[in-house]
N, C-alpha and C positions, 0 to 999 in steps of 0.2 A: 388797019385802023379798026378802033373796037367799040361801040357804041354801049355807055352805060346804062343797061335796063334796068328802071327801077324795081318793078314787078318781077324779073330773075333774082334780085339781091334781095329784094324781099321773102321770097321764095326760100332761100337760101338761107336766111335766119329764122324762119319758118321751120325749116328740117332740124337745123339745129335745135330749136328750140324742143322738138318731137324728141330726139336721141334722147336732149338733155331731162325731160320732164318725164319720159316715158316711165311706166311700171316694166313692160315687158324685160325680158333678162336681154344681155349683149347679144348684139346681132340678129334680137328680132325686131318686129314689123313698126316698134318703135309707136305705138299707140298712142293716143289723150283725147280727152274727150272733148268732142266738140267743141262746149260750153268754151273750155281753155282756150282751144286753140281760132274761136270767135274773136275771144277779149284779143290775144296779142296781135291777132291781122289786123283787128282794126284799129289798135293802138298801135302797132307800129306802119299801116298804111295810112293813118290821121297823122304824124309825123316825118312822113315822107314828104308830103305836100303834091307827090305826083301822080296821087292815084284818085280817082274821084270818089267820092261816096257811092255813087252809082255803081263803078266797076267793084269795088268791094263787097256791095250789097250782090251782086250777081254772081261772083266767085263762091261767096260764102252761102249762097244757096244752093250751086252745084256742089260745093263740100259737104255740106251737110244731108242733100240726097244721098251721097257715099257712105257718108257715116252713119246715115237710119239704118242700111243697108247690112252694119255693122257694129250692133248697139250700142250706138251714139258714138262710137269712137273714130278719132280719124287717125286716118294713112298714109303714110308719105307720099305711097302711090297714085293717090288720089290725087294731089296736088302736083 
């Protein structure tokens, strides 16, 4: 039996989104900046209904220590 995680399928449209938005050429690290990839977690974690503002707000501050890291871009890896 398989329990549905919101936050993995979230995650999971997350990368997608990274592949699909990225500048980088196929097969690399799949980039975007912050700013972007801010708007769509919380717009699609605000539409989930099962993630708190809270737990979004804390996610999206460990990602974006990653991404200063990385001028201002984030990483698949990160998440």
């Amino acid at each position: 039996i398989s329990c549905w995680n919101p936050l993995q399928s979230l995650l999971s449209s997350m990368k997608q989104a990274c592949e699909i938005l990225t500048r980088d050429p196929e097969g690399g690290a799949a980039r975007i900046p912050f700013e972007t990839f801010s708007f769509l977690y919380s717009y699609l974690a605000s539409i989930d209904g099962e993630i708190s503002k809270t737990e979004t707000k804390a996610f999206l501050l460990r990602i974006k220590e990653q991404a200063d890291k990385h001028c201002g871009m984030v990483l698949i890896r990160h998440f």
